[in-house]
NUVOTOR-347988 format. One record per residue (C-alpha): x, y, z; residue in one letter. Coordinates in pm, whole numbers, padded with zeros to 5 digits, always signed. Layout:
N
XYZa ...
//
This chain:
310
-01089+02434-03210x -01385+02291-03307x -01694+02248-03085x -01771+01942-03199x -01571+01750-02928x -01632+01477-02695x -01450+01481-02396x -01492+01123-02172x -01349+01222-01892x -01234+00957-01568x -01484+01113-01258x -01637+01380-01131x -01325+01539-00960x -01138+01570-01274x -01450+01688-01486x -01538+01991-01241x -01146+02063-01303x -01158+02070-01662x -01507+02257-01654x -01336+02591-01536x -01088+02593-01840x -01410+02683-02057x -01297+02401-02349x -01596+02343-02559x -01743+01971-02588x -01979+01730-02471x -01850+01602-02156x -01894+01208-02076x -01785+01107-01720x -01652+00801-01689x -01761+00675-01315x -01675+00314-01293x -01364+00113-01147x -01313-00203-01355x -00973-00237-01193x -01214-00455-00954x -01423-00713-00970x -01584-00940-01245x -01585-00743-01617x -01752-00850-01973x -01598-00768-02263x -01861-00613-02419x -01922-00304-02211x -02291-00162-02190x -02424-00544-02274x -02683-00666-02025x -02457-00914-01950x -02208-00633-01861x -02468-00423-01662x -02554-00689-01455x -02187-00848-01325x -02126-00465-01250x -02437-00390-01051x -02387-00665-00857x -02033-00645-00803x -02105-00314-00680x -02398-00357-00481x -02207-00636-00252x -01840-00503-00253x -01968-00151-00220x -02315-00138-00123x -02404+00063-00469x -02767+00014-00567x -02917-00070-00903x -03074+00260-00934x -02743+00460-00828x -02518+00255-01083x -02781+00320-01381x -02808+00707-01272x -02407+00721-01282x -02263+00518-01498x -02531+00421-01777x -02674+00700-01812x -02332+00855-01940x -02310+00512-02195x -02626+00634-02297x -02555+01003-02363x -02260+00860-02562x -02461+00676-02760x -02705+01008-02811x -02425+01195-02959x -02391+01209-03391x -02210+01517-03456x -01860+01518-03359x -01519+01558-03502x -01314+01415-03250x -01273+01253-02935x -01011+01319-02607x -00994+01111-02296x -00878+01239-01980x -00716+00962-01780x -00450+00973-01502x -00151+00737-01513x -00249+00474-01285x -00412+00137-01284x -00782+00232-01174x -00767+00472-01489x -00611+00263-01733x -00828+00007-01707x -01127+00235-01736x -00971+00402-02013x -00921+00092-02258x -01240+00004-02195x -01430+00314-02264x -01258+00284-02621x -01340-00074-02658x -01736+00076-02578x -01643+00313-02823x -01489+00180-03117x -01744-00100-03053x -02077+00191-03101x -01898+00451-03316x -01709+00487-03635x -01342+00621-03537x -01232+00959-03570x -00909+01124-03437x -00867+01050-03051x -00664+01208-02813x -00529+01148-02487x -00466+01374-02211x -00261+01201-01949x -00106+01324-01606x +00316+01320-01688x +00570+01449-01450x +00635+01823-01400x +00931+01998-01424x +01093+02006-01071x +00844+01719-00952x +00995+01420-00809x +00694+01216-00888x +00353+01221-01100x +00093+01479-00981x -00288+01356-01099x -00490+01598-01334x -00684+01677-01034x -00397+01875-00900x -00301+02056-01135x -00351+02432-01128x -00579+02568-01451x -00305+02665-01601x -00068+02330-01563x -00366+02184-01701x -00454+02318-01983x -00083+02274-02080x -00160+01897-02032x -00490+01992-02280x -00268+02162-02548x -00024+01912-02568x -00231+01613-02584x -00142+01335-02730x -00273+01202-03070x -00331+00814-03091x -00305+00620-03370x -00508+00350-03497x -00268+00065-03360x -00284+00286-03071x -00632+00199-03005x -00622-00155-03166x -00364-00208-02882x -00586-00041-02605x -00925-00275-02754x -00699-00584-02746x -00559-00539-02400x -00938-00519-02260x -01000-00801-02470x -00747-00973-02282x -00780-00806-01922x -01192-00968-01971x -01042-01350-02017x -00968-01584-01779x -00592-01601-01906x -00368-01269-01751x -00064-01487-01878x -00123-01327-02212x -00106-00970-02082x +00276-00979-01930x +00357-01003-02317x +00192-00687-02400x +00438-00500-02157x +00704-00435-02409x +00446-00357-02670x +00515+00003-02764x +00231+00270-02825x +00178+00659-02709x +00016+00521-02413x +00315+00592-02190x +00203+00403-01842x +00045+00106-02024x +00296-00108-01962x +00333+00034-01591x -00015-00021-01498x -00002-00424-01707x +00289-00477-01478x +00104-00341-01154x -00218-00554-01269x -00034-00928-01263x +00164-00832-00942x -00178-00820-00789x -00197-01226-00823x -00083-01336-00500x +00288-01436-00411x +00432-01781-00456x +00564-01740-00160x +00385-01592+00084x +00005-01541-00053x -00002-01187-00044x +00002-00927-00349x +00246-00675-00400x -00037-00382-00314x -00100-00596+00010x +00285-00635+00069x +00345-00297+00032x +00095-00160+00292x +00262-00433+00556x +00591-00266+00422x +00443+00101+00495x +00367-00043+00894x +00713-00189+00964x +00914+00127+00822x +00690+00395+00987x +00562+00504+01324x +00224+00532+01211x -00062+00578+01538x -00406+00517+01401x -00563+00330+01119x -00679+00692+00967x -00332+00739+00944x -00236+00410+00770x -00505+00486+00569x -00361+00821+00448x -00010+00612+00410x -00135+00356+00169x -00304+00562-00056x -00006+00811-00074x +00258+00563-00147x +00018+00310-00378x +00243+00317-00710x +00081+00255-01032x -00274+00149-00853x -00448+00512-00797x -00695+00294-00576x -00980+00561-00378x -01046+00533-00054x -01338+00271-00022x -01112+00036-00241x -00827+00042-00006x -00994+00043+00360x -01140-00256+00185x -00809-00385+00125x -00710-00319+00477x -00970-00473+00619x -00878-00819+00454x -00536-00745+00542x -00675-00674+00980x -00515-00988+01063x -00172-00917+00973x -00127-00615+01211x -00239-00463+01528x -00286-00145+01725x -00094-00120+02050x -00006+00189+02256x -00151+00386+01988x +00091+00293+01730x +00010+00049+01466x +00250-00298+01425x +00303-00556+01232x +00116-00862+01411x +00294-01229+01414x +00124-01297+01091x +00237-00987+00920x +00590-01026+01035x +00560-01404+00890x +00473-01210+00546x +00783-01031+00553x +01034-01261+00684x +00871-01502+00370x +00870-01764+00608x +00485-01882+00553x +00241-01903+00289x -00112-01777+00378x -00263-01846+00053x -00565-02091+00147x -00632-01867+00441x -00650-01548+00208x -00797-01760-00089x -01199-01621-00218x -01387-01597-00509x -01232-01202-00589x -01190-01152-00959x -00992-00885-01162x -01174-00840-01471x -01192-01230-01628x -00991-01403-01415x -00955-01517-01026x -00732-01360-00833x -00674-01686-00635x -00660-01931-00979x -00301-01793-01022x +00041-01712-00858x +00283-01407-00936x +00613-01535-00904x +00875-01253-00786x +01141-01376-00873x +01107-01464-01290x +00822-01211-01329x +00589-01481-01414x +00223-01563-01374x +00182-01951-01276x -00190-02083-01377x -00329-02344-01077x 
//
């Protein structure tokens, strides 16, 4: 194989992982998570740079400085590198990766002239009831993952460019026709699906990812938040949120349960959610974007799959 490789590569985690298989390449690591908060198409514009650091700096108390040392300074190397024969991303299956992912080949397509691009993507092993991340993966399950990468095509990435293009406007409708688009990214249409159930319910004002954690409580004796904690990030689907992402998710979600007797419950509200008999929309309702749009300017309806603009 030729040295001559870059690898951009979805967090440290993952990057110290594929470090110990020895591959040679320039490594790029991809730290950002523009699953959240307000994006710009044009990634690495000023514009860009500064919705980001100040999404960051109030949601998660990132400073200027940190965001430039982590994440601009990789756009930058990026931008460095001239001699190279090909290009691999390493990107889990989930949400939080996906949307990183089509928008570190928008950056690229957008700064470089294409060359063959791979993807190396956590699938289900054999004898695995569900997906286990890159970052679990032994050195030698990995590298298996490396070897049998998968080669995109140039509608591949068209696809990828115009589903950023799409996830930066203020019009999700247009995405939920992209999920039967067919390409080699195999979650794509997972993770498109995940994204517009995170508009809140018709019904009862809360998102699937915020449903699901008040579904978690009611099924499970569960005796500490720590614990809940541990719950909602193991059973999460297609989102692959971290840990500051979803305390700050529960934390929006505090008044819909309660600890008692050292067990948390579902509080009034929460059992309201579930019995679908009240809609807490205006009391939920803020300014929280996902990429172009507001989360609260539309309404995921359940039961026809549809977005519904306000």
């Amino acid at each position: 194989m030729s040295s001559k490789t870059i690898h951009i590569i979805n967090g440290d985690g993952l990057a110290a992982k594929m470090m110990e298989l020895d591959i040679p390449g320039e490594v790029i690591v991809w730290r950002e998570l523009l699953c959240e908060g307000p994006t710009v198409q044009d990634v690495g514009s000023n514009e860009f740079i500064e919705v980001r650091k100040k999404f960051v700096r109030d949601t998660y108390d990132i400073s200027p400085e940190d965001y430039e040392e982590k994440f601009i300074s990789q756009l930058e190397k990026l931008l460095e590198l001239e001699e190279y024969e090909e290009v691999i991303l390493w990107f889990e299956f989930d949400l939080f990766c996906h949307i990183n992912m089509i928008a570190a080949i928008s950056f690229f397509l957008n700064q470089k002239e294409e060359v063959p691009m791979y993807l190396v993507c956590s699938k289900k092993l054999n004898g695995e009831k569900g997906h286990k991340p890159l970052t679990q993966l032994n050195a030698k399950q990995l590298y298996n993952h490396y070897q049998n990468k998968i080669p995109l095509t140039s509608d591949d990435l068209q696809t990828a460019v115009y589903i950023w293009e799409l996830y930066c406007s203020n019009n999700p409708l247009q995405l939920k026709a992209q999920i039967k688009k067919h390409s080699n990214f195999e979650y794509l249409s997972s993770c498109i699906r995940a994204h517009i159930e995170r508009f809140p319910n018709s019904k009862t004002g809360i998102n699937s990812l915020e449903r699901n954690i008040l579904t978690i409580i009611q099924r499970n004796v569960i005796s500490s938040e720590n614990q809940l904690l541990g719950y909602a990030l193991e059973y999460q689907g297609y989102y692959g949120y971290s840990d500051d992402q979803m305390q700050r998710l529960l934390k929006k979600l505090q008044d819909f349960y309660v600890v008692e007797d050292e067990r948390v419950i579902l509080s009034k509200k929460g059992e309201a959610v579930m019995e679908g008999n009240k809609n807490f929309y205006r009391e939920l309702n803020n300014n929280e974007y996902f990429g172009g749009a507001k989360m609260y300017d539309f309404l995921y309806e359940s039961e026809s799959h549809r977005l519904l603009k306000l």
